[in-house]
C-alpha positions in Angstrom: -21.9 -8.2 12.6 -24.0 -5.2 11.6 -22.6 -2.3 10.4 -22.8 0.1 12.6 -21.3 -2.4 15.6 -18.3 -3.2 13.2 -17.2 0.7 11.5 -16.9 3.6 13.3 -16.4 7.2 12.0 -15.1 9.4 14.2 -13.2 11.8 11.5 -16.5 12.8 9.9 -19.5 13.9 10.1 -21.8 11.6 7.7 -25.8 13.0 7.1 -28.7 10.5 7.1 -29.4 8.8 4.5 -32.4 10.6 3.3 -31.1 13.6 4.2 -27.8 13.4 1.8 -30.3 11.9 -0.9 -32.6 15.1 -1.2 -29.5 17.8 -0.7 -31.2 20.6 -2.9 -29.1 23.4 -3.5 -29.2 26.2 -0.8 -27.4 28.5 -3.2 -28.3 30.6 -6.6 -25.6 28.9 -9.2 -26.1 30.4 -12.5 -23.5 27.6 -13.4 -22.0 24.9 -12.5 -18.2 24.0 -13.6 -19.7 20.3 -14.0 -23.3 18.7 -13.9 -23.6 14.7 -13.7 -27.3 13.8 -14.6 -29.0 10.7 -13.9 -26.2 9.2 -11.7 -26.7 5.8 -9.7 -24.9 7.3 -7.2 -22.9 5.0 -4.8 -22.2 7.7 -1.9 -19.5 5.3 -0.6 -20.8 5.1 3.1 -22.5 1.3 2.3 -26.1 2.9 1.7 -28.1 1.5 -0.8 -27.5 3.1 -4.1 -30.0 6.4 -5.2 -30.7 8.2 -8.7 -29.6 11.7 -8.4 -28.0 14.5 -10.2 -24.5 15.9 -8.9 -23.8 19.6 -9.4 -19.4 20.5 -9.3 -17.8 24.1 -8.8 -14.8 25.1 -8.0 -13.7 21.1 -7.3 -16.5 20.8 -4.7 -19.6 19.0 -4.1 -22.2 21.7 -4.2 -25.3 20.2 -4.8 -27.3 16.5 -5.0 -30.8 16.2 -5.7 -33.3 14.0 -7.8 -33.0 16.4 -10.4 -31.4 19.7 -10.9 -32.7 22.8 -13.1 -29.5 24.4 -13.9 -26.5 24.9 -16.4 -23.1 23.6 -16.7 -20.0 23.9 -18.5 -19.8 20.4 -19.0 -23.2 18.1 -18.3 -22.7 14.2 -18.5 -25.2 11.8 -18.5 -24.6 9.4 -16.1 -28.0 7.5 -16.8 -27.0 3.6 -16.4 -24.0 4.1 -15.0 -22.6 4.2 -10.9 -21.3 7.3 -9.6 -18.7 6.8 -6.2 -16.2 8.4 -4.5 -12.7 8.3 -5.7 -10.7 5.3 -4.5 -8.5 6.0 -1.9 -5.4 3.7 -0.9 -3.7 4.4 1.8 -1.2 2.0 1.4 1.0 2.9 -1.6 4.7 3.3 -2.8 3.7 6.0 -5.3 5.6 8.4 -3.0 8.9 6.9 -4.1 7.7 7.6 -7.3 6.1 10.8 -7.3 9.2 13.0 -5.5 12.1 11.7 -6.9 11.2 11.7 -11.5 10.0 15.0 -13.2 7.3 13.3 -14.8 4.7 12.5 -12.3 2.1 11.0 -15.5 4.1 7.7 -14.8 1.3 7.4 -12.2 -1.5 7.1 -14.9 -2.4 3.5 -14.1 -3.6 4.6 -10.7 -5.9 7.3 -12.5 -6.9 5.1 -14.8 -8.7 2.4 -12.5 -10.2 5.5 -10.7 -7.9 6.1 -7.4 -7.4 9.5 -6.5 -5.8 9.6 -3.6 -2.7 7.3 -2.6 -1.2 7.5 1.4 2.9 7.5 1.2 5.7 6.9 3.4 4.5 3.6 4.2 6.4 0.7 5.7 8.8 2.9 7.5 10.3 4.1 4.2 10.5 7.2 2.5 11.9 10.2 0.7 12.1 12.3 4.3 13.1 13.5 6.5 17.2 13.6 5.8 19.3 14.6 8.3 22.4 16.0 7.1 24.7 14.2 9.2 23.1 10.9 7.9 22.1 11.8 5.1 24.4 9.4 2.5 23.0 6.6 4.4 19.6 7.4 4.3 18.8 8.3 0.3 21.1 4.9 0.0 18.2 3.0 1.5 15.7 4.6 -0.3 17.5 3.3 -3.4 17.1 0.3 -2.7 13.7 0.6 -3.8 14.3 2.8 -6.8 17.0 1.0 -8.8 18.7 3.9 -10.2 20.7 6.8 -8.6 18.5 9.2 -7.1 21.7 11.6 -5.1 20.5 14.7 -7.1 16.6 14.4 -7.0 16.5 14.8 -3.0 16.5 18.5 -3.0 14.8 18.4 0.7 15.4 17.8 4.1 12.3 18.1 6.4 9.4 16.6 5.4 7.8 20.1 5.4 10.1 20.8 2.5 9.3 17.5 0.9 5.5 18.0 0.9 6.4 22.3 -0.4 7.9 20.1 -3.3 5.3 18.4 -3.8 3.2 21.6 -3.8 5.1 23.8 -6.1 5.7 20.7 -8.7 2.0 19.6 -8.7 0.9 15.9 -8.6 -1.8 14.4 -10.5 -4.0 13.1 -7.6 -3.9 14.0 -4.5 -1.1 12.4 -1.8 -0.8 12.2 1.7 2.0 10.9 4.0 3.3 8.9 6.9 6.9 9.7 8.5 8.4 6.2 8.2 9.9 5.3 11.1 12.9 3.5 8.7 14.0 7.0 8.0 13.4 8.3 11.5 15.7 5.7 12.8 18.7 6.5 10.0 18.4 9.9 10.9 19.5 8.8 14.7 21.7 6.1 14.3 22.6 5.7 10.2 22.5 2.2 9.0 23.6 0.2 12.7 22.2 -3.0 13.9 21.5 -1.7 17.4 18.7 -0.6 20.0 17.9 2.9 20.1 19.0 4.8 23.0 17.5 7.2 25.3 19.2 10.4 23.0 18.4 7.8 19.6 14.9 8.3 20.8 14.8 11.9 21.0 16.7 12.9 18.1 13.4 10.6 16.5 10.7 12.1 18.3 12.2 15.5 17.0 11.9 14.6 13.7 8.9 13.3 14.2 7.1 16.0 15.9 8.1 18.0 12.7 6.9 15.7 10.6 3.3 15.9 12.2 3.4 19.4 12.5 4.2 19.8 8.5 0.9 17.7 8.1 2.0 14.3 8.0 -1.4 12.1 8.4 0.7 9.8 11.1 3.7 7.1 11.5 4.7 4.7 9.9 6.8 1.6 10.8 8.0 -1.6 8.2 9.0 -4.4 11.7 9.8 -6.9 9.5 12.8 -4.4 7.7 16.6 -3.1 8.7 16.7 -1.0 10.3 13.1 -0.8 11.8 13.2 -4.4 13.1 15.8 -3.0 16.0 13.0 -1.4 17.6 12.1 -2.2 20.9 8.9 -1.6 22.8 10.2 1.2 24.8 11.0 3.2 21.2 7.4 2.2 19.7 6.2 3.5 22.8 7.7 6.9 23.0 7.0 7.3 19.3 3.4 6.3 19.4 2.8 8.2 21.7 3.4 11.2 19.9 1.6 9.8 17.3 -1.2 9.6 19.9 -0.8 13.5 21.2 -1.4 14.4 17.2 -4.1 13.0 16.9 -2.9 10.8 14.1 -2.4 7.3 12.8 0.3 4.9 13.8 0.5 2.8 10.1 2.3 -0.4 11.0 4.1 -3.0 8.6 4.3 -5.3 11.9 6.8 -7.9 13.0 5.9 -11.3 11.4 3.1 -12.3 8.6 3.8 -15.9 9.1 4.0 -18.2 12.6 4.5 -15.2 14.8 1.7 -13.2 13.4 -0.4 -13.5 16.6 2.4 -12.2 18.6 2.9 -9.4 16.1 -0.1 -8.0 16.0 -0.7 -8.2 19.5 2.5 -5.8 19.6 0.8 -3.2 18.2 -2.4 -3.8 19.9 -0.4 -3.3 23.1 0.8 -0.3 21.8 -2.7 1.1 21.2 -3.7 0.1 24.3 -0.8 1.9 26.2 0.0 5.1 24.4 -4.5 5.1 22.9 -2.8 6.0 19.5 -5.2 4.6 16.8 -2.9 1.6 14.9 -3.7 0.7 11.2 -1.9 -3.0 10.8 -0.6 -2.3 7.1 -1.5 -5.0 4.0 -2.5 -8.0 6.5 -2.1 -11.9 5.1 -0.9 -14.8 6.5 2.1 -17.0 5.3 1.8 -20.7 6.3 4.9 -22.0 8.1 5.6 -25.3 6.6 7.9 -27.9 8.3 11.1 -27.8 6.6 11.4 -31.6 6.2 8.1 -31.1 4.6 8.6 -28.0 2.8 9.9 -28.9 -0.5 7.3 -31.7 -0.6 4.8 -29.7 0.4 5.4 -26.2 -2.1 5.8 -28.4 -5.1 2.5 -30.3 -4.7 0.8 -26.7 -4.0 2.3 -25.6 -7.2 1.3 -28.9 -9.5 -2.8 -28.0 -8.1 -2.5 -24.1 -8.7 -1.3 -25.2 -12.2 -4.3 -27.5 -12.7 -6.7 -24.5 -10.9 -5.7 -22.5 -14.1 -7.8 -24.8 -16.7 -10.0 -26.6 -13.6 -11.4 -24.4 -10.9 -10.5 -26.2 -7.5 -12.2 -25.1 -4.6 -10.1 -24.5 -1.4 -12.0 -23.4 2.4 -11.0 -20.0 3.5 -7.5 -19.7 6.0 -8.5 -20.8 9.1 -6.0 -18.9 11.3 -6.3 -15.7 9.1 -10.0 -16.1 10.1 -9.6 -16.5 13.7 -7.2 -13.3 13.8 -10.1 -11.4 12.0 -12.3 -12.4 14.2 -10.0 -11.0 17.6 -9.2 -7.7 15.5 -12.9 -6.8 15.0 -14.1 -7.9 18.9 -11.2 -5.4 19.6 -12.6 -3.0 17.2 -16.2 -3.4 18.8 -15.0 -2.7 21.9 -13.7 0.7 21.1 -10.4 0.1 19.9 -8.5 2.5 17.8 -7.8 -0.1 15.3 -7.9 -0.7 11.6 -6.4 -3.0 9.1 -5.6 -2.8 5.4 -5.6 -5.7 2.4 -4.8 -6.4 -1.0 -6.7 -8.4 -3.8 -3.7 -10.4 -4.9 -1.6 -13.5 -3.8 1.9 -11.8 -4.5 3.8 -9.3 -2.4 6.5 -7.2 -3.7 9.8 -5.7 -1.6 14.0 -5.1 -2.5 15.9 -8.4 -1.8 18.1 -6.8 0.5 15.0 -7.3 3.0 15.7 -11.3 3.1 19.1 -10.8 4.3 20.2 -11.1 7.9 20.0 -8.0 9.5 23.9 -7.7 10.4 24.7 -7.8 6.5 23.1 -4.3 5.9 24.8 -2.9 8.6 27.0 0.4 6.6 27.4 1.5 3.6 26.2 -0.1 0.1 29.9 -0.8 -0.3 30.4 -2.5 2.7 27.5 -4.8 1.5 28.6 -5.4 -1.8 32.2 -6.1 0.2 30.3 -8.9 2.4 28.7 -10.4 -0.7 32.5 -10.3 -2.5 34.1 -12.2 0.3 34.1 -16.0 -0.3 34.1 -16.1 3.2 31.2 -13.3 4.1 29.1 -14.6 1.6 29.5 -18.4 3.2 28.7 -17.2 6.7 25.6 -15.2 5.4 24.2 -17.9 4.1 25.0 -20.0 6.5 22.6 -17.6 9.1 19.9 -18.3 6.5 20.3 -21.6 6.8 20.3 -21.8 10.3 18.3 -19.0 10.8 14.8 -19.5 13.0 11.6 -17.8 13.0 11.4 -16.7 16.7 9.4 -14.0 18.5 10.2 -11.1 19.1 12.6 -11.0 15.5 15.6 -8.9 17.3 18.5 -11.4 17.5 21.0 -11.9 14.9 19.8 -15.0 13.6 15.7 -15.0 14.3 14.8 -12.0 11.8 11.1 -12.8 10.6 12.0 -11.8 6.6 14.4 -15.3 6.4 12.5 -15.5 2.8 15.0 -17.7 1.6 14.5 -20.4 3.4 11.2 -19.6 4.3 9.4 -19.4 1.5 12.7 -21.2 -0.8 14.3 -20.1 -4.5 11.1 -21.2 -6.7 8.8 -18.8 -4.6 10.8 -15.5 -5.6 10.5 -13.6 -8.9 12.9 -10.9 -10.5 10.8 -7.7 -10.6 13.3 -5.1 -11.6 16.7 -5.2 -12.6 19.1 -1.8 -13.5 21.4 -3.0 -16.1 20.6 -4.2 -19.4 22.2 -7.1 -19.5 20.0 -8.5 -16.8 16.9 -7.4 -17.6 16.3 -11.1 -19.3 16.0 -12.0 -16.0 12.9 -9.9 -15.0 9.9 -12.2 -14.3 11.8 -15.6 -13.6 12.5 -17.1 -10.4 15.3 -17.4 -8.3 16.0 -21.0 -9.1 15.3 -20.8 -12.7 17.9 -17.4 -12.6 20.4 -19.7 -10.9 19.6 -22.5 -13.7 20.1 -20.0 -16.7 23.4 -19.0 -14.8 25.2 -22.4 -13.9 24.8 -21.2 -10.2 23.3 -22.1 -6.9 20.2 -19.6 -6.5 21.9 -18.1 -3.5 25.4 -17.4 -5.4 23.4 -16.0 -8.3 21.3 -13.4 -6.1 24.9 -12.8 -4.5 26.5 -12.0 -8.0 24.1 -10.1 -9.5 23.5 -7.9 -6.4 27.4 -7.1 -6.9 26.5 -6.3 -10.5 23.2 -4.1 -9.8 24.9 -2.3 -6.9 22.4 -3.6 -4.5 19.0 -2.6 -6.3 17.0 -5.4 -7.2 13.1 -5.9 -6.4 11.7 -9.1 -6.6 8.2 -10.6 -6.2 6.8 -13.0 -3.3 4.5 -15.9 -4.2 3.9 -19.0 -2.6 3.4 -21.0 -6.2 3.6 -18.2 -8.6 3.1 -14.7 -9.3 -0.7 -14.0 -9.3 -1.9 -16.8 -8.3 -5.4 -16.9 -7.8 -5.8 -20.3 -6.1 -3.7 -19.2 -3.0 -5.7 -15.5 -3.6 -8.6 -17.6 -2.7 -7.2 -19.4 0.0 -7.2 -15.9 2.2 -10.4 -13.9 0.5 -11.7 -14.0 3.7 -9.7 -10.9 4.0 -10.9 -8.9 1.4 -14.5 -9.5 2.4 -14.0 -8.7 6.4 -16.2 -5.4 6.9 -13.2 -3.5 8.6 -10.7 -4.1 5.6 -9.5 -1.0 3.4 -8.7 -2.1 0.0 -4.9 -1.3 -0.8 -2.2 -1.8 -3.8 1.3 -1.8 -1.5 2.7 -1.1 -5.3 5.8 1.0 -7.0 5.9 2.1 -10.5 9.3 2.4 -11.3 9.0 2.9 -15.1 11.1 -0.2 -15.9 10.7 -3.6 -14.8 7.8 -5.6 -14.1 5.1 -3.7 -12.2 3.0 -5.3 -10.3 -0.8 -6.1 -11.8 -2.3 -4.6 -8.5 -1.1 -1.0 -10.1 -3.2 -1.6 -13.4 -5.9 -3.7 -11.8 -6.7 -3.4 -7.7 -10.1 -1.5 -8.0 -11.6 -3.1 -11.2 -10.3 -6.5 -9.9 -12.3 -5.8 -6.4 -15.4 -4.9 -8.1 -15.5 -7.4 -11.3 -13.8 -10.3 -9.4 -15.3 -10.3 -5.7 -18.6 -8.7 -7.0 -19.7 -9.8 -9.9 -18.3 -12.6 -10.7 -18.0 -14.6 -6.8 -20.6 -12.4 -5.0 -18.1 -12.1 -2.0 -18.9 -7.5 -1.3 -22.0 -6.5 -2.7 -21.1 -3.5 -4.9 -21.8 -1.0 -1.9 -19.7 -2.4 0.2 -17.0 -3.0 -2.2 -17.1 1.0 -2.7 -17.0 1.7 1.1 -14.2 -0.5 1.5 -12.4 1.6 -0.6 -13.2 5.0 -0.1 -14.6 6.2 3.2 -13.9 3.6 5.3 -10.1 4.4 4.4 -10.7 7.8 4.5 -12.0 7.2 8.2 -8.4 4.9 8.8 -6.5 7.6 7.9 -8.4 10.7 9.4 -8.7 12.5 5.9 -11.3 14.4 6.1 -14.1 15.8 3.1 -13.1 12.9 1.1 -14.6 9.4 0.8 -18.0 10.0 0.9 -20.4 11.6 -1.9 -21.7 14.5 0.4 -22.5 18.3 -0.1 -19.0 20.6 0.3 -16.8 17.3 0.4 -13.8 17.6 -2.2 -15.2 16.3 -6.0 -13.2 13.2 -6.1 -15.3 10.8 -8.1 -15.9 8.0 -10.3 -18.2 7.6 -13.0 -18.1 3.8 -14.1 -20.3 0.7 -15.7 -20.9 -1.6 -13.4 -21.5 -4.3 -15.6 -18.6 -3.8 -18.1 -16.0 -2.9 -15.2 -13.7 -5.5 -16.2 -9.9 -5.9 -16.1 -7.5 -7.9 -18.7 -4.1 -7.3 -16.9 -2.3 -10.7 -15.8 1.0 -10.9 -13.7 3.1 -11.7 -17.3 1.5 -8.4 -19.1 0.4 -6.3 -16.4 0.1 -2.8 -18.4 -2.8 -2.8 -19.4 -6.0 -0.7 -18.1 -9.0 -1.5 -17.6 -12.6 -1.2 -18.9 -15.5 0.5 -18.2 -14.4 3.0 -16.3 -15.7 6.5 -18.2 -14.4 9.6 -15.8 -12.2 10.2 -13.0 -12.3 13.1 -11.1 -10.1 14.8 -9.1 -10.7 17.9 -7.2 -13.7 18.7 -9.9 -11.7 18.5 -12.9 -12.4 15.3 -15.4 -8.6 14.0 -15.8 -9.4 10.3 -17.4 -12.9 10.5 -19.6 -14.2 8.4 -22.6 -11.7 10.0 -24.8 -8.4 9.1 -22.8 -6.4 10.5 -19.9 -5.8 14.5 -19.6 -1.4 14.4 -19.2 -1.8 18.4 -18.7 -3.9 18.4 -15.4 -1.9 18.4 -12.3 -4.9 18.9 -10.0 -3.9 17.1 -6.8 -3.4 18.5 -3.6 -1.0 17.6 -1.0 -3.5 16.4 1.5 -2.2 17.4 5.5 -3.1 16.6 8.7 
């Protein structure tokens, strides 16, 4: 597939080749703020790589040429190193972060492996909008995710107010968001396990239409969670198709990831085709249904080769099915279909173990949870739903919800991420059966009890064998390589708890691991995978691409020392090689460390 057949750029407007490469300067600088010299610049649009200099002021690209006769405040020679644009993911958490602590440097790792823009509000969750008459119920659900009591930090409402917050705080890099449809739904019906209404849907597209208005780059929905997963068709209609009238992106965390995947993502396709709202299918890997008289079998030989693959590289061919679902997404995207996808360099997934419950034991308040979980009796037929529980399409009845984890994926596959209380905290990193071993318990009596005991707020990891794992990492590369993938962390910093290695390591891992070392993405395309081809996903506009009067957002790194040392046991640590990050034209990680006092971000908006 060549690449102009497979990307499209409809957001901006991209000068030749040539043209970019000999920008002189059409204006009389006496100085620039910043002057990078002698820069293999990597403009992040796939092009072959050019020598340049790159002249900064007032956080703009203002001039690229061979070589530029001027002076600077600050000149860097960039001679043997790449120059790119500033990562951009458009899949993060960091939101959940970022509005609700007073100390937005927490977000340092992403800085420091050279993202400088993050996309919020992602899998239908977020910190707005609030409506005040479900309001209780809907920073509740947010806390799920947070693990501590966030009542007091939600000084906002609309998400106009949220992103003014955002404004008059500062951030560190710059931010945009989705409305999640999770809070859209809360703010219509609170916490119920039912089917939106023809009023439900209007009190959503309210809200939503707000949302857009405020600057909100789009939608976004998590299919697989309470209460999102009540949606029907007619609802992701009506929404998407304000989406659509915005001009805007409808950001999808769709039904199923495992046997029902086709049918999932031919639900949103649907909805593109219906409502022509351009879809963006959110972190997209495949989960292998195994048998269940086979699974135990089955998991427990996978984990006795991915513990051999650790000291003996073992081959294994690339997933099949995830293959042939690439394959139909990017004929749909030849043919002119508003369509994108998103993917992460890692094996392990990361959500709140609420998510694996059935669907009618979230229903209320987090005391009428913890009251189900208490019950001898509640507790017996919840997990008796698990047990029986099946995996069918469409996901909406009591018993067919597609997150059935537990059984899924069983007790050895999920890891204790974050816990609240001290006591627990010695169970952070170990899996559910080796938490219900410590304990004297069955797994499923252990998760029960200490849910009791964290008041509902505990995040766990997913892994097939175990956290990290870079066998079954290989097993679906073909995902990372595919030309119309965005690179993506899905990742939360919470400042406690185990953090997942994707928030230390995503970039550096994409352009040591898949470049250098297994010569899946050339370095080019690594960068446009990661910059404006996102950039183009999410309709952000002046960013992405290394191009006169777009937003200074770069990246001045080593190609051949880019490395990264974090591991899924000690994920904190940063990596190398990479010498300055820029954001908005001001250097805020260099050689000599990271810069705490510049909050240079902007709140990026529709």
């Amino acid at each position: 597939m060549s690449e102009d057949k497979a990307i499209k750029r409809p957001y901006t407007k991209v000068l030749p080749y040539r043209q970019r490469q000999f920008d002189f300067m059409r204006k009389d600088f006496s100085m620039f703020d910043v002057l990078i010299q002698h820069a293999n610049v990597y403009d992040g649009t796939g092009q072959p790589a050019f020598i340049a200099d790159i002249g900064l002021q007032s956080g703009k690209i203002v001039a690229i040429a061979p070589k530029i006769e001027a002076s600077a405040k600050t000149i860097i020679n960039a001679g043997n190193l790449a120059v790119c644009p500033g990562f951009i993911d458009i899949h993060s958490h960091a939101d959940l972060t970022i509005s609700l602590l007073d100390h937005p440097t927490i977000l340092e790792p992403l800085l420091r492996q050279g993202i400088t823009t993050f996309v919020g509000g992602n899998c239908g969750m977020g910190p707005a909008p609030l409506d005040d008459t479900h309001r209780h119920e809907a920073i509740m659900y947010v806390e799920s995710m947070q693990g501590e009591n966030i009542q007091s930090n939600f000084q906002w409402s609309s998400v106009a107010d949220f992103l003014e917050t955002l404004d008059k705080r500062g951030v560190i890099l710059n931010c945009g968001y989705l409305v999640p449809h999770g809070m859209l739904r809360i703010a219509a019906k609170g916490l119920q396990n039912k089917r939106a209404n023809h009023d439900d849907i209007k009190i959503m597209k309210k809200y939503l239409e707000a949302g857009l208005e405020a600057g909100a780059l789009g939608m976004s929905t998590g299919l697989m969670y309470f209460p999102g997963l009540n949606a029907d068709t007619p609802e992701l209609s009506a929404l998407a198709s304000v989406v659509s009238q915005y001009h805007s992106v409808f950001s999808s965390h769709i039904r199923s990831y495992s046997n029902t995947l086709p049918q999932a993502i031919d639900e949103v396709i649907h909805l593109s085709r219906t409502t022509n709202v351009r879809v963006q299918i959110s972190h997209l890997f495949h989960l292998p249904h195994i048998h269940p008289l086979i699974d135990g079998a089955a998991r427990t030989i996978l984990r006795m080769i991915s513990v051999i693959n650790r000291y003996i590289s073992i081959p294994l061919p690339d997933d099949r099915h995830l293959q042939s679902l690439l394959a139909n997404l990017n004929q749909e995207i030849q043919k002119g279909l508003p369509l994108g996808f998103d993917t992460m360099p890692t094996s392990t997934g990361f959500t709140h173990i609420l998510a694996f419950f059935p669907p009618w034991a979230l229903t209320g308040t987090r005391d009428d949870m913890i009251h189900r979980l208490t019950d001898k009796e509640e507790r017996k037929r919840i997990y008796q739903s698990i047990q029986h529980g099946k995996s069918v399409w469409p996901h909406r009845d009591p018993d067919t919800w597609a997150m059935n984890y537990f059984k899924m994926m069983g007790f050895r596959s999920i890891h204790i991420m974050s816990m609240v209380t001290e006591k627990n905290k010695i169970y952070e990193g170990m899996s559910l059966h080796e938490v219900g071993k410590a304990r004297g318990q069955h797994p499923f009596d252990a998760v029960c009890d200490l849910l009791i005991e964290e008041n509902g707020r505990i995040l766990i990891f997913i892994a097939p064998t175990f956290v990290g794992d870079e066998m079954i990492e290989q097993f679906s590369a073909c995902s990372i390589s595919d030309p119309n993938s965005s690179i993506v962390t899905d990742t939360i910093l919470l400042g406690f708890g185990k953090p997942s290695h994707l928030f230390y390591d995503c970039y550096p891992k994409l352009l040591s691991k898949y470049v250098k070392k297994e010569k899946r993405l050339t370095l080019e395309e690594a960068i446009r995978k990661s910059t404006s081809l996102p950039a183009m996903q999410m309709g952000i506009k002046h960013r992405g691409i290394i191009q006169k009067d777009y937003w200074a957002d770069l990246v001045i790194f080593d190609p051949k020392t880019v490395d990264y040392s974090s591991t899924p046991e000690k994920p904190d640590i940063f990596p190398t090689g990479i010498h300055y990050v820029f954001v908005n034209g001001h250097p805020v990680v260099t050689p000599e460390g990271y810069n705490s006092k510049i909050r240079n971000g902007h709140v990026i908006r529709r």
